[in-house]
Residue frames as qw, qx, qy, qz and C-alpha x, y, z in Angstrom:
[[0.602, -0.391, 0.441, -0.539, 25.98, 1.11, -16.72],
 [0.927, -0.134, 0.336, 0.101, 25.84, -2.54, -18.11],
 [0.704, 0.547, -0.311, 0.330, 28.81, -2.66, -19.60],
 [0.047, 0.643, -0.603, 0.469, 30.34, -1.60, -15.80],
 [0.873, -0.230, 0.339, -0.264, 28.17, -4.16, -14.03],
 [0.976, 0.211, -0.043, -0.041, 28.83, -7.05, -16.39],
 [0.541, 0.491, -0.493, 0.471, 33.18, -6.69, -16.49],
 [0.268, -0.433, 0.728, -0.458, 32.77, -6.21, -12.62],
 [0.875, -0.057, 0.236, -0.419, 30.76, -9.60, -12.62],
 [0.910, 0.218, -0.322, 0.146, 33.27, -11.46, -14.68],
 [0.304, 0.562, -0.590, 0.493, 35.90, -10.47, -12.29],
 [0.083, -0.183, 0.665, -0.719, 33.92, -10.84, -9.04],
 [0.807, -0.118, -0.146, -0.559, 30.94, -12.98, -9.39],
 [0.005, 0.688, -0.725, -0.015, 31.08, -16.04, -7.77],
 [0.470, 0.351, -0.750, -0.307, 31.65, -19.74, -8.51],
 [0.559, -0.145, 0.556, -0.598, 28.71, -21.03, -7.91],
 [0.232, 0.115, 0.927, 0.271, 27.79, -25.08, -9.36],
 [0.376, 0.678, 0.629, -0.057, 24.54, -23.95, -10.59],
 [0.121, 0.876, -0.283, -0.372, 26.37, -21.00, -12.42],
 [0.474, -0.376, 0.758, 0.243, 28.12, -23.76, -14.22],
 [0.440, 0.376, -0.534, -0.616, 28.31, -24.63, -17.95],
 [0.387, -0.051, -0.898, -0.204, 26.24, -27.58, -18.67],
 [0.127, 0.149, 0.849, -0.491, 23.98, -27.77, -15.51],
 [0.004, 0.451, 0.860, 0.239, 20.62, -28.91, -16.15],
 [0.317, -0.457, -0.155, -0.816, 17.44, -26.26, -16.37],
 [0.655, -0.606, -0.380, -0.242, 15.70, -28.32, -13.55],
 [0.564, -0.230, -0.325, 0.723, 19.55, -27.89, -10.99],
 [0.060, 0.155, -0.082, 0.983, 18.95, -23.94, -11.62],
 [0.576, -0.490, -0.346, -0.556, 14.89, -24.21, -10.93],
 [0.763, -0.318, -0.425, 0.370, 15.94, -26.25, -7.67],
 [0.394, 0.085, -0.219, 0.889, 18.71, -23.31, -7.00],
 [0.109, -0.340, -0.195, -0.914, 15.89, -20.66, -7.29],
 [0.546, -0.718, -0.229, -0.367, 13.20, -21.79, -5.12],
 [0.754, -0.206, -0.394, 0.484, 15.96, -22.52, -2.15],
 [0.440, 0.152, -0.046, 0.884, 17.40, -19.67, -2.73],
 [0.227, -0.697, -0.146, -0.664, 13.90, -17.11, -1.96],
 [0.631, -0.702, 0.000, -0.330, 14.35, -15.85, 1.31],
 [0.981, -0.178, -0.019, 0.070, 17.72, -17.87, 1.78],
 [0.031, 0.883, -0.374, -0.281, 21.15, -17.12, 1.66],
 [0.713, 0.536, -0.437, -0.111, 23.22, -18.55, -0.81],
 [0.218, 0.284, -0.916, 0.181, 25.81, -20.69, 2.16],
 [0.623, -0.017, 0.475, -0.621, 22.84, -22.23, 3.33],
 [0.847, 0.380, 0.048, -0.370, 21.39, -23.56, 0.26],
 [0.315, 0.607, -0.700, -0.206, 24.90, -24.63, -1.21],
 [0.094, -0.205, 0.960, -0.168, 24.93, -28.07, 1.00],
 [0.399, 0.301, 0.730, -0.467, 21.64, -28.74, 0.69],
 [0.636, 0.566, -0.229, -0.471, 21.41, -28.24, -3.33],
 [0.347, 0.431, -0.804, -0.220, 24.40, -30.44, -3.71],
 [0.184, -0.084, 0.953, -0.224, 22.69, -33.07, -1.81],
 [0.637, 0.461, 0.323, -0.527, 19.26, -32.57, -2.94],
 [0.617, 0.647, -0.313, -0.320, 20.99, -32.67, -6.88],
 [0.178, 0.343, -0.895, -0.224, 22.85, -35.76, -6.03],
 [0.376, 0.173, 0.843, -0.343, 19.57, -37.68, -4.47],
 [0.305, 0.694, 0.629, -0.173, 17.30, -36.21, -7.17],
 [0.431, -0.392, 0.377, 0.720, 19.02, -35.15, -10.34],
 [0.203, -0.151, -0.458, -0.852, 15.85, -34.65, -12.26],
 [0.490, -0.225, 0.045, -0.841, 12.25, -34.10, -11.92],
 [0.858, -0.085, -0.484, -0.152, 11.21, -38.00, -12.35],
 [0.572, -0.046, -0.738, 0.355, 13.22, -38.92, -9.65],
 [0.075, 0.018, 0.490, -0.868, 12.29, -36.19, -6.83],
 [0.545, -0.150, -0.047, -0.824, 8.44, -36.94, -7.82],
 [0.843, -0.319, -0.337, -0.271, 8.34, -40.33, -7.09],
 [0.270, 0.300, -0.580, 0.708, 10.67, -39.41, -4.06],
 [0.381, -0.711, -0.575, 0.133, 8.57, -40.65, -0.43],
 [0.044, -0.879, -0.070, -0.469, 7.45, -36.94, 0.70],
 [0.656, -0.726, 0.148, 0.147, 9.07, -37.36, 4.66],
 [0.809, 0.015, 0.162, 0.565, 12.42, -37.83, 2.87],
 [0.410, 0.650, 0.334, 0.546, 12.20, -35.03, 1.02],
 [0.258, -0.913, -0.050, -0.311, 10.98, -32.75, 3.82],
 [0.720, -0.557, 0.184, 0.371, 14.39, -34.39, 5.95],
 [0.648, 0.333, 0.143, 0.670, 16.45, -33.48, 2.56],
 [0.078, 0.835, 0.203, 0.505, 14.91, -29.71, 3.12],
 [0.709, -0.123, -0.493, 0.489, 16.28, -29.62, 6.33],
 [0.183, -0.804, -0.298, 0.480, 16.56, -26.04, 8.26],
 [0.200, 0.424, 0.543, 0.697, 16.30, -24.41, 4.39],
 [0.107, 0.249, 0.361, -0.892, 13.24, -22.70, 6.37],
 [0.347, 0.383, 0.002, -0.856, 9.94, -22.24, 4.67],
 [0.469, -0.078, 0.863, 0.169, 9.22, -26.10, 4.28],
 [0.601, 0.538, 0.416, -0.420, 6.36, -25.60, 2.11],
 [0.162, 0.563, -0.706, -0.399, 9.14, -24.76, -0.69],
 [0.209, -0.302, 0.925, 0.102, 10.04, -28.42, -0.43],
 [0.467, 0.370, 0.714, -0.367, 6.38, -29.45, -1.04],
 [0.417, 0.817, 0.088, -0.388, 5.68, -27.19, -3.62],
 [0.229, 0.529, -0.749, -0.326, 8.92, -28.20, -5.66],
 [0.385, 0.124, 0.913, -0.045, 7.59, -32.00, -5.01],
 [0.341, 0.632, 0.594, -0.363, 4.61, -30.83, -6.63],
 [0.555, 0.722, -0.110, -0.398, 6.11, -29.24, -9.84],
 [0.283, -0.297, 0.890, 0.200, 8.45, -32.16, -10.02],
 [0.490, 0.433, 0.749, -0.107, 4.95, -34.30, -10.58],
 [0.465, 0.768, 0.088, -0.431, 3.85, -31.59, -13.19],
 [0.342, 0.766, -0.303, -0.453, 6.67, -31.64, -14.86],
 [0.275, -0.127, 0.950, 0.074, 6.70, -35.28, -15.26],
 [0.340, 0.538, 0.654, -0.408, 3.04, -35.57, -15.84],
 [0.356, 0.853, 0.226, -0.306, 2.49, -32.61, -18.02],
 [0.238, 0.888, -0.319, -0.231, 6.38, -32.29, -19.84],
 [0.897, 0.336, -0.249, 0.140, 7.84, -35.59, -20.60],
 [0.901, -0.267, -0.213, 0.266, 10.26, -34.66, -17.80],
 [0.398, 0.499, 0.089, 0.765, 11.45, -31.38, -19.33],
 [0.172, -0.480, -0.323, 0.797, 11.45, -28.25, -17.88],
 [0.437, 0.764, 0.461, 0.114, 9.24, -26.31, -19.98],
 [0.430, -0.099, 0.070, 0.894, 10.25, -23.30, -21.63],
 [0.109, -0.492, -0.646, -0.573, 8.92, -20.31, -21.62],
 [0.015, -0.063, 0.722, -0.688, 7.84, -17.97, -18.39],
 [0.601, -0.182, -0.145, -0.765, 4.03, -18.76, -19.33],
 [0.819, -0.120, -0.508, -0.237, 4.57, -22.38, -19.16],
 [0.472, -0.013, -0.646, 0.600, 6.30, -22.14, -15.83],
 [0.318, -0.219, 0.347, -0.854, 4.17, -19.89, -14.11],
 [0.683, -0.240, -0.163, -0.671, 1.76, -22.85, -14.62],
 [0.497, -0.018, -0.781, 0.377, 4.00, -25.33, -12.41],
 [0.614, -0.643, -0.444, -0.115, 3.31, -25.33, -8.62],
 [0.804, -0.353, 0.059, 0.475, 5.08, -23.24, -6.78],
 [0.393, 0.086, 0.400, 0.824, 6.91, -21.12, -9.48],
 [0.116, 0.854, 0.331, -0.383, 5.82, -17.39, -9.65],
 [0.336, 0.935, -0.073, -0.085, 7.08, -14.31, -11.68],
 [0.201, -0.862, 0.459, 0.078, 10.37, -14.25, -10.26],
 [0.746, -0.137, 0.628, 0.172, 11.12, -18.08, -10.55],
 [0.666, 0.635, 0.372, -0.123, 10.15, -17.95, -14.12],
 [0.312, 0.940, -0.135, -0.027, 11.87, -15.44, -15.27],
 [0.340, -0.662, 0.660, 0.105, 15.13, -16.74, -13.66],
 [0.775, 0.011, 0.631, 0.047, 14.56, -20.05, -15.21],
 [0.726, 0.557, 0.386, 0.117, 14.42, -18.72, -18.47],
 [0.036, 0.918, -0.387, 0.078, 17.28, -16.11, -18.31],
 [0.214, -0.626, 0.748, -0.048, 19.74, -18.88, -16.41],
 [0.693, 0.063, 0.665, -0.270, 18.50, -21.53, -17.69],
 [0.610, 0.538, 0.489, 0.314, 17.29, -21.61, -21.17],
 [0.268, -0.342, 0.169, 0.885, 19.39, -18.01, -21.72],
 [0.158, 0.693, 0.575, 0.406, 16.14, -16.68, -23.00],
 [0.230, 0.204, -0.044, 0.951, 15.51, -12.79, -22.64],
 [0.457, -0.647, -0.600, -0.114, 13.47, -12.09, -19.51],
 [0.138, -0.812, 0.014, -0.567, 12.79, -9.55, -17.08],
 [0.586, -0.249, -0.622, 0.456, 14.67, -10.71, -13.33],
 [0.189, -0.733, 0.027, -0.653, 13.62, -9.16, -10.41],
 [0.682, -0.124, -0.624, 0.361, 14.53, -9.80, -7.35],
 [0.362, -0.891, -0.256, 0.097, 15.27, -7.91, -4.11],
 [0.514, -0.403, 0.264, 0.710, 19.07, -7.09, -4.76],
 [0.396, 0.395, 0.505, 0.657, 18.09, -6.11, -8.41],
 [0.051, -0.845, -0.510, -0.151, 15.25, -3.99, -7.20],
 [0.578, -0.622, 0.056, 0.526, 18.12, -1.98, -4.58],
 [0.543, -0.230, 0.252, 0.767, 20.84, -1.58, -6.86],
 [0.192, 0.572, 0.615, 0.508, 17.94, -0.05, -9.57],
 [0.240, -0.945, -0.221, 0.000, 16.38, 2.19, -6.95],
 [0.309, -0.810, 0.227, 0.443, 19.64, 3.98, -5.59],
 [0.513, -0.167, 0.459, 0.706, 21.60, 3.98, -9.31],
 [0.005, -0.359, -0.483, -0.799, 18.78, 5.60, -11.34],
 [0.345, -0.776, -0.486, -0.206, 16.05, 6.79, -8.63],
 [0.228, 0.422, -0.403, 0.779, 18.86, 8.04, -6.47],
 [0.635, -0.517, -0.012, -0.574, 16.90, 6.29, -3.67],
 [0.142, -0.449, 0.853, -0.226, 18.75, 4.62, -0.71],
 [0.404, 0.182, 0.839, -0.317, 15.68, 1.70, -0.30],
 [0.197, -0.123, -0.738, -0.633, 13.27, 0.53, -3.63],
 [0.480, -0.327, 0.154, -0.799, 9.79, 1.32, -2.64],
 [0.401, -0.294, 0.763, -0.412, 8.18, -1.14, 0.14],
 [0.691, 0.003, 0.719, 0.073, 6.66, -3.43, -2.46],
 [0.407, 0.066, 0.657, 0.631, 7.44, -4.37, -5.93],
 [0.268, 0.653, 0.351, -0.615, 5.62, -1.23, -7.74],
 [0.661, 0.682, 0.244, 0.195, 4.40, -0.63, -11.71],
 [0.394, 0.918, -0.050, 0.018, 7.27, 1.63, -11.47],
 [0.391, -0.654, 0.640, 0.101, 9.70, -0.22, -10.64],
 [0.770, 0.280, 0.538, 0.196, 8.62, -3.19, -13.24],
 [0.557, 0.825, 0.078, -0.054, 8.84, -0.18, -15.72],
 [0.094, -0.853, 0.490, 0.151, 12.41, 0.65, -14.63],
 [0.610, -0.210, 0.739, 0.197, 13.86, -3.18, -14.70],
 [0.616, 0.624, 0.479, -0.033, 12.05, -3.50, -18.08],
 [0.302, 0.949, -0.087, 0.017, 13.65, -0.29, -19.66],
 [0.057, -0.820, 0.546, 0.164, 17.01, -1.15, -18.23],
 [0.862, 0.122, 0.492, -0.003, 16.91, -4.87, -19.71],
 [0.099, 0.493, -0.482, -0.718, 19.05, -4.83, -22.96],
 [0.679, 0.423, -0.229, -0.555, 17.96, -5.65, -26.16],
 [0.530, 0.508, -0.664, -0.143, 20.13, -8.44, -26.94],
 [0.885, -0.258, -0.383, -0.064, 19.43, -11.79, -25.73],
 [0.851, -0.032, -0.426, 0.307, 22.83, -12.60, -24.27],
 [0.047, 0.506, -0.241, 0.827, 23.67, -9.14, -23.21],
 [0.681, -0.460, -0.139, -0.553, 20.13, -9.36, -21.09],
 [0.925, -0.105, -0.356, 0.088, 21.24, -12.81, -19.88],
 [0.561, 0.108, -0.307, 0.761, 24.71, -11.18, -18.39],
 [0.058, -0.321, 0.233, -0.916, 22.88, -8.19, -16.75],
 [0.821, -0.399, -0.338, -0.229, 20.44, -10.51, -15.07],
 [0.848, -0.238, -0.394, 0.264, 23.21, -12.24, -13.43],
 [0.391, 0.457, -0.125, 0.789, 25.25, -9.14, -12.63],
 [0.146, -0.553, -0.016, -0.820, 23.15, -6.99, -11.33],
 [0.818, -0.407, -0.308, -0.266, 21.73, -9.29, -9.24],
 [0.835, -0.162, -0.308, 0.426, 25.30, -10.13, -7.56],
 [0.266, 0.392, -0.223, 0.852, 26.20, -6.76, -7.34],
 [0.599, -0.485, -0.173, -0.613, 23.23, -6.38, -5.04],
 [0.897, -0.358, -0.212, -0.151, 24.29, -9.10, -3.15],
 [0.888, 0.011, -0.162, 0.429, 27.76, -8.32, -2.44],
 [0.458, 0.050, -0.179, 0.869, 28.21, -4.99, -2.66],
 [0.258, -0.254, -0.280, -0.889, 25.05, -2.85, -3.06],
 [0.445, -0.306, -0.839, 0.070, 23.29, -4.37, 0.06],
 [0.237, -0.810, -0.467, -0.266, 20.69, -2.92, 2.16],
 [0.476, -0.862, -0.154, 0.087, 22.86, -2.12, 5.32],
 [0.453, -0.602, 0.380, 0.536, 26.48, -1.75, 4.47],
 [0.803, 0.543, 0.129, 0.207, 26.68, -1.37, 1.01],
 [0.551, -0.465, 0.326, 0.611, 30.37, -0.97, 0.04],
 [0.416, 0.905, -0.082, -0.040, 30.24, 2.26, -2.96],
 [0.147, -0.656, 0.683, 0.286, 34.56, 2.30, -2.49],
 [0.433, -0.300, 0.848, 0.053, 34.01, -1.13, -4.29],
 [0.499, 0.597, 0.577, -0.249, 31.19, -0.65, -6.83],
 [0.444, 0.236, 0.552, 0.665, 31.57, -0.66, -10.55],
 [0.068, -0.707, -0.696, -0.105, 28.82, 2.11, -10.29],
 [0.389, -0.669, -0.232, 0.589, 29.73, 4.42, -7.84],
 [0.233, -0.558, 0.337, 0.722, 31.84, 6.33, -10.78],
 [0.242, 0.018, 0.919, 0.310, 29.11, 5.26, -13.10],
 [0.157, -0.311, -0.544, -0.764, 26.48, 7.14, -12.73],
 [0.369, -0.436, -0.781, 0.253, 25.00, 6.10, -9.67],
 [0.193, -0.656, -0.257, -0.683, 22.42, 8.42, -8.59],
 [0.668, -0.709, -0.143, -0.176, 22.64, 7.59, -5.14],
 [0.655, -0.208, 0.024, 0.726, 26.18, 7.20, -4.31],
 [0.195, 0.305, 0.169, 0.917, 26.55, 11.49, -6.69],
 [0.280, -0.702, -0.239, -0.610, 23.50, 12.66, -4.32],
 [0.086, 0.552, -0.493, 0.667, 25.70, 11.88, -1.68],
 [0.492, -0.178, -0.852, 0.018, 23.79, 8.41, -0.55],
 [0.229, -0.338, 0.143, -0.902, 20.80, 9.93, 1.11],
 [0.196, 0.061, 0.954, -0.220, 19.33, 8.07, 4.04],
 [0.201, -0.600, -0.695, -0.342, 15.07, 6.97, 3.14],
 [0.266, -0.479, -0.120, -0.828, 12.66, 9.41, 3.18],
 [0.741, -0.300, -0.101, -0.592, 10.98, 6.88, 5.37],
 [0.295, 0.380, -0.864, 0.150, 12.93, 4.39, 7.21],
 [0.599, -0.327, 0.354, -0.640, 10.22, 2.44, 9.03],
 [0.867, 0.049, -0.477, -0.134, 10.79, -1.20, 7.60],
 [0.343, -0.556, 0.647, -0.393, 11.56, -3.60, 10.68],
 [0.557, 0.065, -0.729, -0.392, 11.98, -6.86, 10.58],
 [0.765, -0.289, -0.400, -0.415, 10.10, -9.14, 11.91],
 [0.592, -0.529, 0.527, -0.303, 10.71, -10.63, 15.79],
 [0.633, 0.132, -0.709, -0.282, 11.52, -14.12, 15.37],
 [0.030, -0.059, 0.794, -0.604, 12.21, -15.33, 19.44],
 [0.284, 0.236, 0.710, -0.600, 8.49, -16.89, 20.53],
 [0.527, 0.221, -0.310, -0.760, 6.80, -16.51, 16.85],
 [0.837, 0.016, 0.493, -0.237, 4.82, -19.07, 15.51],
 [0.876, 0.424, -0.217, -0.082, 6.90, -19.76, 12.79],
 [0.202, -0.504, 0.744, -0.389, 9.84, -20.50, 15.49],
 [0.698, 0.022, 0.693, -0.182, 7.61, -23.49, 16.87],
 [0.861, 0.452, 0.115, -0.205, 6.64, -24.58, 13.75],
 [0.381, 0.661, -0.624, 0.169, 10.56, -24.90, 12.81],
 [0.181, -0.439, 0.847, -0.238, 11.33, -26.72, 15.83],
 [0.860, 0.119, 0.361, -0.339, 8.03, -29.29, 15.51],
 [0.837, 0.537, -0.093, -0.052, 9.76, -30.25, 11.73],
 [0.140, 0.609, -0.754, 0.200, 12.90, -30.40, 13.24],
 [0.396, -0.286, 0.844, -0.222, 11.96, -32.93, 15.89],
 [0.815, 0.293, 0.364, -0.342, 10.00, -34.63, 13.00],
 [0.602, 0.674, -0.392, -0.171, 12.53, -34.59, 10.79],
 [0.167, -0.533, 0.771, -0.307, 14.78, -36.24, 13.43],
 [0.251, -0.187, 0.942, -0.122, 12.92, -39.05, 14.49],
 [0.225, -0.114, -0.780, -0.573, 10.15, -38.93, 11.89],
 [0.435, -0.647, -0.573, -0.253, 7.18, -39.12, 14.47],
 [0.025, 0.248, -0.436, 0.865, 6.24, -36.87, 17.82],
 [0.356, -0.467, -0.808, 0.043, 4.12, -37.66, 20.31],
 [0.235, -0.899, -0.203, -0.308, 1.88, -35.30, 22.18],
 [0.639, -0.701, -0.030, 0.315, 3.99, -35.24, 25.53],
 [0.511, -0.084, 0.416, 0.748, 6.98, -34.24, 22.98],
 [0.193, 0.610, 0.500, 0.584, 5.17, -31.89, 21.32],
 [0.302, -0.939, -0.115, -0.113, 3.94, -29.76, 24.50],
 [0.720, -0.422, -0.015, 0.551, 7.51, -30.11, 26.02],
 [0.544, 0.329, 0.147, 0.758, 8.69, -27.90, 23.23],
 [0.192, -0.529, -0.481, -0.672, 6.45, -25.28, 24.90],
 [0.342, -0.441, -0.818, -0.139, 5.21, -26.01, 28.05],
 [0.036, -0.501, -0.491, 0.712, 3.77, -22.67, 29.58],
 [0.447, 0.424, 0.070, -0.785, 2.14, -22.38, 25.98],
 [0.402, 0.077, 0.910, -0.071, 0.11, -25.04, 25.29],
 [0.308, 0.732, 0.081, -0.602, -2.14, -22.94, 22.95],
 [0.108, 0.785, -0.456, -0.406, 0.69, -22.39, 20.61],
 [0.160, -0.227, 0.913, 0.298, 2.20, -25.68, 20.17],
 [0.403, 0.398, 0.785, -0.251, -1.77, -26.87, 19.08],
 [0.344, 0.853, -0.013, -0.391, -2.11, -23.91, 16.97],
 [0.074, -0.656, 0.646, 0.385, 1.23, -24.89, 15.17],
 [0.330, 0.056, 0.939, 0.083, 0.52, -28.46, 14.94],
 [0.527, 0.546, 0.536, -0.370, -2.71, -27.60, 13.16],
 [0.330, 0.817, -0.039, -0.472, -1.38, -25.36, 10.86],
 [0.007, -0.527, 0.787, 0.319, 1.90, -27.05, 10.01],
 [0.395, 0.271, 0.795, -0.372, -1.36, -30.18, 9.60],
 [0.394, 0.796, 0.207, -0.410, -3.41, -27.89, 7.42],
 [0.084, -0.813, 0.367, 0.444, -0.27, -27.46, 5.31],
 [0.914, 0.373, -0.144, 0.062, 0.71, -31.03, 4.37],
 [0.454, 0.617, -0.596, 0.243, 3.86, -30.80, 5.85],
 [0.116, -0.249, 0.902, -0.332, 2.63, -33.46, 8.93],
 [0.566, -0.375, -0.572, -0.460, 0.02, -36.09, 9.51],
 [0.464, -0.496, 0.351, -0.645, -1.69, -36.72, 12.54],
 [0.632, 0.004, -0.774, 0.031, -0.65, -39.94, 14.28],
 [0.443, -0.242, -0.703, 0.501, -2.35, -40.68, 17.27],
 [0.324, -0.895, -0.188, 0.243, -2.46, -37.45, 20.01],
 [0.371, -0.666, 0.327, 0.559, 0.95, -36.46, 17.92],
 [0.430, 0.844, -0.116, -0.300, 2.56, -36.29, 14.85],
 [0.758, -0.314, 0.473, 0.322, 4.34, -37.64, 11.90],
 [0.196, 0.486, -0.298, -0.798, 6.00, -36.37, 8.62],
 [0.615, 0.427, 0.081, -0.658, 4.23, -37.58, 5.80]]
C-alpha cells in the first residue's frame, strides 16, 4: 500500500513552491495554517505574496496588524491571520527566530494544533510524525475500513489506524505523509472520487473490492452559507480591508432589513481582535 501511494505521488503529485527543496520551515508553517479549510488555488497567490512581504517570522511580527489582515484577504477565517501574527511574536520572542522543532514545542505556539505540528515536522524538519488530515483520514477509512466516509469526528480509532499505517523509517514516513494526503485530494475525494485512477483500487482497497458501499449513515450537510453570520462578518472585513475604516451608515447598508445582525457581527468580529471601534463604526486594527 505505501509503496503504491508513494510511486503514484512521484508521478502525480503536484508542484507546489512550498513542496520545494530548500524552502524555509516557517514558508511550510505559513502553507499549513492557510491551507485548513482552504483550497490549495486560493492560498497559492496569497502565500506567494504573504512569503515575499514576510519571509520570516521577525518580519511578519513586527508587521502593522491591518496590513496583515489586507495581506489575508478573502483566505476566509481571518482569525488564522491573527493567530499566525501571534506565533510569529512567539517565535521571535521565545526561539531566536527559529521555528522550533519538535511537535511539543509547536503545539506551544499560538494557533498551531495537532495537525499543524505534525505537518511542520514531517514537511518541514522531515522528522517522523503522525499527519492527519481530512483527505488522509478518507483515503484510510475506505482502503482498510472499507468505509465510503471516516467516522464524523477524528476518533481513538482512527488515530490508532494512521499510527499503525505510519512506516517505520523516517523518510519512508515523510513520503507517505505527503502521498497519502494528495491522493485524498485528487483522487480519493469525498464526492467523486476517481478509483479508474487510484494506485489503490488494485491494491487492496477495501472499499473500492466491497464494491464502494454508500455510508451507513449519510446525514453530514454542509452548512448554509447565503444570510449566515459568518457571510456578514466576511463582507464587514472586506469593506475594512478596502478602505481600512467603516462607518455606521456603511455598516447597516450591508444589511439593511437586519440591523440586529450587522451589530451582532460587528461585536463579535470586535470581540475577536480582528476590528476596533472607531466612532459609531469601525476600523481594522
Amino acid at each position: 500500500m505505501v509503496d503504491a501511494v508513494v510511486d503514484w505521488f512521484a508521478v502525480e503529485g503536484r508542484d507546489l513552491p512550498w513542496r520545494h527543496e530548500g524552502v524555509s520551515a516557517w514558508a511550510i508553517l505559513v502553507s499549513e495554517v492557510m491551507l485548513q479549510q482552504t483550497p490549495v488555488v486560493r492560498v497559492l497567490p496569497r502565500w506567494q505574496e504573504w512569503m515575499e512581504r514576510w519571509p520570516s517570522p521577525a518580519a511578519l511580527a513586527d508587521a502593522p496588524t491591518a496590513e496583515v489582515l489586507r495581506c489575508w484577504d478573502r483566505l476566509g477565517y481571518p482569525r488564522r491571520a491573527l493567530r499566525l501574527q501571534e506565533c510569529a511574536r512567539a517565535i521571535v520572542r521565545e526561539h531566536g527566530g527559529e521555528v522550533p522543532r519538535g511537535e511539543e514545542a509547536l503545539r506551544a505556539l499560538p494557533g498551531i494544533g495537532e495537525y499543524t505540528a505534525a505537518a511542520v515536522t514531517a514537511f518541514a524538519h522531515r522528522g517522523r510524525a503522525v499527519v492527519v488530515d481530512t483527505n488522509i483520514r478518507r483515503v484510510l477509512a475506505r482502503s482498510v475500513r472499507g468505509r465510503a466516509l471516516p467516522d464524523r469526528s477524528y476518533s481513538a480509532a482512527e488515530r490508532g489506524l494512521a499510527t499503525r499505517s505510519l512506516p517505520g523509517q523516517r523518510e519512508r514516513s515523510v513520503a507517505w505523509n505527503a502521498a497519502v494526503m494528495e491522493l485524498g485530494a485528487l483522487v480519493c475525494t469525498a464526492r467523486s472520487p476517481r478509483c479508474a485512477h487510484c494506485p489503490l483500487a488494485d491494491n487492496g482497497c477495501a472499499w473500492f473490492a466491497a464494491g464502494r458501499p454508500a455510508p451507513v449513515e449519510d446525514t453530514r450537510r454542509r452548512q448554509a452559507f447565503e444570510g449566515t453570520d459568518r457571510q456578514m462578518r466576511g463582507r464587514i472585513m472586506a469593506l475594512l480591508r478596502r478602505d481600512g475604516t467603516a462607518t455606521a451608515e456603511q455598516l447597516l447598508a450591508l444589511d439593511e432589513e437586519d440591523a440586529p445582525r450587522v451589530h451582532r457581527c460587528t461585536a463579535s468580529l470586535v470581540s475577536d481582535g480582528l476590528a476596533v471601534p472607531e466612532g459609531e463604526g469601525l476600523r481594522l486594527p
